[in-house]
N, C-alpha and C positions, 0 to 999 in steps of 0.2 A: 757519387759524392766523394769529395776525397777531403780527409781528415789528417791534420800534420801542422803543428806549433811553428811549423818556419816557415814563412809566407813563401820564400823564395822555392820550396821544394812542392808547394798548392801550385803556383804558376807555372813553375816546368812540367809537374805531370799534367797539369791544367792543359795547358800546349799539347804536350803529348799528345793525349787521349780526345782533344778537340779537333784534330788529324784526322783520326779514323773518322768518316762517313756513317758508321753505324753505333757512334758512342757521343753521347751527347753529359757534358758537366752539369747537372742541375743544381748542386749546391758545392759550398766548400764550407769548414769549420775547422778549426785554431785548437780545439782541444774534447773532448768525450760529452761535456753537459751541453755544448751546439751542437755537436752531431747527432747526438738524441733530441734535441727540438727540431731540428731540420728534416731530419728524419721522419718524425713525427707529424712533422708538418705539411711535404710533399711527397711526391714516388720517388722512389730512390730503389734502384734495383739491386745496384751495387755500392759497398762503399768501403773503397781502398785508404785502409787507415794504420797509422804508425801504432805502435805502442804503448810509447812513454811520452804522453803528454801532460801537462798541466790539470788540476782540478779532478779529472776524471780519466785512469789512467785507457790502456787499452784493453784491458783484462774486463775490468767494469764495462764501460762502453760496449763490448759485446756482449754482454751481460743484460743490457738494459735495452739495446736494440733488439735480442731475440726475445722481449715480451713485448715488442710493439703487436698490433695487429697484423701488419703485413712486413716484418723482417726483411729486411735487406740483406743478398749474401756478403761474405765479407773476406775481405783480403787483409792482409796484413802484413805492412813494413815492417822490416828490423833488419841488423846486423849478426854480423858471428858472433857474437858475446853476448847477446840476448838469448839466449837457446833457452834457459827459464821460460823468459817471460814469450816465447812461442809455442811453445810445449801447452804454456796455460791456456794461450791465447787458443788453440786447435781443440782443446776439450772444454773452451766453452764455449764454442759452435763457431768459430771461423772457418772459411772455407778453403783457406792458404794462406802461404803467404810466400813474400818476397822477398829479398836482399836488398838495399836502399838502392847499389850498384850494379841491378840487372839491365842488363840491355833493352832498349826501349822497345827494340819487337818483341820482348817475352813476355811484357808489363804487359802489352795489347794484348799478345795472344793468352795469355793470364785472363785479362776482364772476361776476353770472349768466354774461352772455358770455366771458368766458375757462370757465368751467364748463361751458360747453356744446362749447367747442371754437374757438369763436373769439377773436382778438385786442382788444386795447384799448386802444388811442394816444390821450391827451388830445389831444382836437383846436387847442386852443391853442399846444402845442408840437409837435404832430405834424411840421408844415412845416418850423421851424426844424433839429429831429433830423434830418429829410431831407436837407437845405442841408447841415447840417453834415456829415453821412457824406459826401455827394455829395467834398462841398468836400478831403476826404482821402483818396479812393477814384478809381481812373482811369475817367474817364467809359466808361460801352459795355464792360466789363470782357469781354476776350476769354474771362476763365477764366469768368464768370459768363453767358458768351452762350454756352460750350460744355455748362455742365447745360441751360439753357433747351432747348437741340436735343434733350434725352431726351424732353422732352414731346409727347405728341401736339396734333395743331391746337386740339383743343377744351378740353385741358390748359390749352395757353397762353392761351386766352380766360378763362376760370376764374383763373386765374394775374392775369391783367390787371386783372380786376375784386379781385379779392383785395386786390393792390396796396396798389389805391384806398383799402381799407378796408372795403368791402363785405361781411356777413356771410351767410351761407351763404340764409340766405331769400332776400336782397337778389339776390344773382348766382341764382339760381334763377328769381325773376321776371324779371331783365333775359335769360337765355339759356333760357327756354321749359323748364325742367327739373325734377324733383322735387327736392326740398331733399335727398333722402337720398342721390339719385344724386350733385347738389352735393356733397356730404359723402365720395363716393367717390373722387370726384374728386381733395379737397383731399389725403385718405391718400398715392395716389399719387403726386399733387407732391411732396409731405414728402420720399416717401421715393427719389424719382428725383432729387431737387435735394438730397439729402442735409441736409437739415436739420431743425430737431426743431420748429418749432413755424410759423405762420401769418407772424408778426414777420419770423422768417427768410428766409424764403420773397416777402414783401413788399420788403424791402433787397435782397434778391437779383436779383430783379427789375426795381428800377428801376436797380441796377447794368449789368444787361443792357442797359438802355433801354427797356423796356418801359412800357406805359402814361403816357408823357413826352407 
């Protein structure tokens, strides 16, 4: 589904992603309270949505999609001068996001990887959103180094490379493992560090100190 107030930016990524052979448009919506009835209303697996929309902003909007019954993962547009309002948008359960101005192979190869289970930080601002949480967050977060301790050793190595940004192939060649075992891995971080998605579990993370 893709979500975004200017028809003309629905149509182009529309085109875009109606390209690739294994990504199919099943809806569009102009601003957060359609994307939540559409949502609500068919499968939608993915839905790449701006943030500052009308009626319902994009902070909301994934707010309201992660108490659907079946969530859709979520990406998210924005600009360098939103870093706020992506910062928000990551901790309340989006699964990336993008730059309005990314190249149209990274948009694709975006959908796929959040599609498949992993995260997707433009790497251009990924550092700066780091800096900035860091910068409002207390370093070594004791509350965030006490889920760490749920982990097992090999958890937190998994965890470290996660971090990083590493997807699931990636940390499977660097720690000798089958991607699918990788894959089992990441389930139980989720859900021993309590949170809902890759993104999460990365901030979490480097709040702990880890992979610094």
């Amino acid at each position: 589904m893709i979500v975004d107030d200017d028809a003309l930016v629905r149509l182009g990524l529309s085109d875009l992603l109606e390209g690739d052979p294994e990504i199919t448009v099943v809806a569009q919506a102009a601003d957060g309270v359609e994307a939540v009835e559409k949502a609500a209303a068919g499968q939608v697996d993915i839905a790449l949505m701006d943030v500052r929309m009308p009626r319902l902003d994009g902070i909301a909007t994934i707010a309201e999609l992660r108490r659907l019954p079946r969530p859709p993962r979520i990406i998210t547009l924005t600009t360098f001068d939103l870093d706020d309002y992506v910062y928000r948008a990551l901790a309340a359960g989006a699964d990336g996001f993008l730059l309005k101005d990314t190249d149209p192979a990274e948009i694709l190869r975006a959908v796929h990887l959040v599609a498949a289970g992993s995260a997707m930080l433009h790497p251009a601002a990924a550092r700066r959103l780091i800096d900035r949480y860091h910068a409002t967050t207390t370093p070594q977060s004791a509350a965030a180094q006490s889920r760490i301790k749920r982990l097992t050793p090999r958890e937190r190595d998994v965890l470290v490379l996660l971090a990083r940004g590493d997807t699931n192939a990636d940390i499977a060649e660097r720690l000798a493992m089958r991607e699918s075992t990788v894959k089992a891995h990441v389930s139980r971080i989720l859900a021993a560090l309590d949170v809902t998605n890759r993104v999460q579990a990365a901030l979490l993370a480097r709040d702990a100190g880890l992979g610094r």
